[in-house]
N, C-alpha and C positions, 0 to 999 in steps of 0.2 A: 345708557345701555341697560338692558334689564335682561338676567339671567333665570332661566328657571332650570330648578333643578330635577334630577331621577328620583325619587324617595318614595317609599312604599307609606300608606299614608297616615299609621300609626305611628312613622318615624316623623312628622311633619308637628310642629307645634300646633296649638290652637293659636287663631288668628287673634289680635286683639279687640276689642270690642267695637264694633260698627265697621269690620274689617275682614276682607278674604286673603288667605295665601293662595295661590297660584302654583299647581308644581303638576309632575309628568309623573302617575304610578306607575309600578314594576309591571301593569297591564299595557302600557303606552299610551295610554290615554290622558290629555288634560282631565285636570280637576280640581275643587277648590275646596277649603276645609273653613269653617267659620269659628267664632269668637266660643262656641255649644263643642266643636269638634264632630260639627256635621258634614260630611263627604258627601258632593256633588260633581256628577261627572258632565263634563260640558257635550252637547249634543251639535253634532255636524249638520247642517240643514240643504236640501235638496242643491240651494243654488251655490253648495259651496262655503259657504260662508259659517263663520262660528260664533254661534252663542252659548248660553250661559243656562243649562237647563232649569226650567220653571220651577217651584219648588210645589205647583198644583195642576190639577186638572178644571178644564173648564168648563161647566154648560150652561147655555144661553136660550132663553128661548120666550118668545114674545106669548100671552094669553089674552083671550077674548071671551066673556060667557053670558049667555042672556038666559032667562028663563027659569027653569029647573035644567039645564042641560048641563053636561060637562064643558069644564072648558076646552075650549079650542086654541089648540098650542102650537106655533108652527116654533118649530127647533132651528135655531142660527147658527150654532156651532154645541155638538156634544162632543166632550173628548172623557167621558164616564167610563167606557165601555160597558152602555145598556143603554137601554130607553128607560124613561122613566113614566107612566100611564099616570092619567087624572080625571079622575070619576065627582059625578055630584054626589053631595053624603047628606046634602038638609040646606035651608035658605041660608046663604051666606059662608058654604062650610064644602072645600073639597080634598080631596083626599090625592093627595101624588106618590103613586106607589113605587118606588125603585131601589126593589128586592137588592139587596146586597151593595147597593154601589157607592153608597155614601159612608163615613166614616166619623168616629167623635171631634173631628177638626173640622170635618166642615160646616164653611160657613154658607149663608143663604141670606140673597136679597132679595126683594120682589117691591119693585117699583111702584109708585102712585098711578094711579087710574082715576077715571072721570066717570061719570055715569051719562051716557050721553041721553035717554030719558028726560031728567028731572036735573037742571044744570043748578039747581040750588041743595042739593046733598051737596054734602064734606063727605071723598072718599076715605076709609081705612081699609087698610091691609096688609093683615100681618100672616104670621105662618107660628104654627108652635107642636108639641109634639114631636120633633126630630130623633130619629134615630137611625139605624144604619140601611133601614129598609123602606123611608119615607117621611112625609110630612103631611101636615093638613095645611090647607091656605084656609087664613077668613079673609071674608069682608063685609065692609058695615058703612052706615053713613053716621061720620064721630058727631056729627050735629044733633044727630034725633039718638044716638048713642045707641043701636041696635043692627042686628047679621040682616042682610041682605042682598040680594039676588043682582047682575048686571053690571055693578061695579067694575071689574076686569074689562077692560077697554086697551086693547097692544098695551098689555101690563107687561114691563120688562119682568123676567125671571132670572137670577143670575142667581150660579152654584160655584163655589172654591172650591175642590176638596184637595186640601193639603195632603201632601205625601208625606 
């Protein structure tokens, strides 16, 4: 049998390490307190069903670029609240602007690519510059060890931004 209790959630201990409590706040709401004394309210989802609120938001979104153009991004899932724009800035070098939406937590990946041109480059591609309002993407072929154009091939983009 498992009891939960009513506790407002400053009266709730911290969980022990690798561990959630489970209890009901004086709001009525589930919610879990961690090992930190981090409070997490569980979210109700359309079909009914209860999970366990994400502790991030998510965006996703595939790129392709040839040329001197920008890349071309189609978005799979944004849960930012913004778009985020990507402009070409120089060969091998673009710019993803999104003003406000990011945070000192998040994190950023940006998947391997091929060059479908010239199948003997080694893709790189990294990103640096981060701050709350954007990023640069490079890319380069790590063989000949120089920025270049056409790399981004359905380059996966994935963004965390921790709450």
């Amino acid at each position: 049998m498992i009891q939960i209790l009513r506790r407002a959630a400053s009266a709730v201990v911290n969980a022990a390490a690798n561990k959630i409590i489970i209890f009901f706040d004086q709001d009525n709401k589930v919610k879990t307190k961690d090992q930190n004394g981090n409070v997490k309210t569980f979210v109700v989802e359309d079909s009914g069903g209860v999970s366990s609120a994400k502790p991030y938001l998510l965006y996703m979104a595939m790129a392709t670029q040839t040329g001197t153009s920008a890349p071309v991004v189609t978005v799979l899932k944004n849960e930012l609240g913004g778009n985020i724009s990507y402009a070409y800035t120089s060969v091998g070098t673009f710019t993803a602007t999104a003003t406000g939406l990011l945070n000192p937590t998040t994190a950023i990946q940006i998947g391997s690519g091929h060059n479908p041109v010239n199948s003997s480059d080694v893709p790189s591609i990294g990103h640096k510059g981060q701050t709350n309002d954007g990023f640069i993407i490079t890319t380069g072929d790590a063989l000949n060890q120089g920025l270049t154009n056409g790399i981004l091939d359905k380059t996966l983009i994935i963004i965390y931004k921790f709450q």
